[in-house]
C-alpha positions in Angstrom: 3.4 20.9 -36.9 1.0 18.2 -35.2 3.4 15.7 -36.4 6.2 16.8 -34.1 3.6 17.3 -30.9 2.4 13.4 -31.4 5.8 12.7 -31.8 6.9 14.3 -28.7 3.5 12.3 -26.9 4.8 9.1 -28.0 8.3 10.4 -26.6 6.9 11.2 -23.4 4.3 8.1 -23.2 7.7 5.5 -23.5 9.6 7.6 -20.8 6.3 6.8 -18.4 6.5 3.5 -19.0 10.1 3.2 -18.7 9.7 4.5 -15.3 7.6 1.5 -14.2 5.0 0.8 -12.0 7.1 2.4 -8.9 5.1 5.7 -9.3 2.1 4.0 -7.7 -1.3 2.7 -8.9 -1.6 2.4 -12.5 -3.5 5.5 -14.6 -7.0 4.7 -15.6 -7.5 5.2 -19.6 -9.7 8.3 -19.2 -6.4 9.5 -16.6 -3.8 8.7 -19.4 -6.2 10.4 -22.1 -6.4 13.7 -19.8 -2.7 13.8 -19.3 -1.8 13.4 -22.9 -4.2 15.8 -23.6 -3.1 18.6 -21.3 0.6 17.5 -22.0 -0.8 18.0 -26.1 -1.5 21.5 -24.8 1.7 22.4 -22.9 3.8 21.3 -25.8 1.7 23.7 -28.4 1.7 26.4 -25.6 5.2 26.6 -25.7 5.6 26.4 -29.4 3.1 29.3 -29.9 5.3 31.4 -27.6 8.0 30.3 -29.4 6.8 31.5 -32.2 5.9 34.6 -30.6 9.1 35.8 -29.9 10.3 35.5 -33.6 7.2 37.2 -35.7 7.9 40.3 -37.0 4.0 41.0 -38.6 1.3 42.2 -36.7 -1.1 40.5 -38.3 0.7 37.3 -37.3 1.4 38.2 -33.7 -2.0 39.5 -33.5 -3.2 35.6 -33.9 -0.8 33.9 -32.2 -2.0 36.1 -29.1 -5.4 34.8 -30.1 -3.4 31.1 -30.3 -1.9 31.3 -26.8 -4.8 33.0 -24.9 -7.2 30.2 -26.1 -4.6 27.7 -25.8 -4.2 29.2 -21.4 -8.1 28.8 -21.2 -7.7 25.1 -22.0 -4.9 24.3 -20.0 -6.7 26.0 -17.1 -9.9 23.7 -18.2 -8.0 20.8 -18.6 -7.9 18.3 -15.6 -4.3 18.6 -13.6 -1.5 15.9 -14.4 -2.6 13.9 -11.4 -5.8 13.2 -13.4 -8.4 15.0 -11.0 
């Protein structure tokens, strides 16, 4: 599972840098390390729901509740794509 989240980083990380340095001033390392990190978060967000709507135990459901509650508490922790 991590696999296809770094691989979606990397995905994401070329885009940005395809798109060139007519976004403005360039991101500071702590910036870029903030926004791959809440993007990290988004992408397992959405696979936990994802997974969500398929489960059919409710042992299972029962923790990927657990999964996504904890997973909204970091997102709302987590500093905002514009890296404040």
């Amino acid at each position: 599972m991590a696999r296809g989240f770094e691989s979606k980083d990397v995905e994401f990380q070329q885009a940005e840098r395809e798109r060139g340095p007519a976004r403005g001033r360039a991101l500071t390392a702590d910036e870029r390390e903030a926004h791959a990190h809440r993007r990290t978060l988004e992408l397992a967000l959405a696979r936990a729901r994802g997974d969500l709507a398929a489960v059919r135990r409710a042992g299972h459901r029962r923790m990927l509740e657990q999964a996504i509650a904890a997973l909204e508490r970091q997102l709302e922790a987590a500093p905002d794509r514009s890296g404040g």
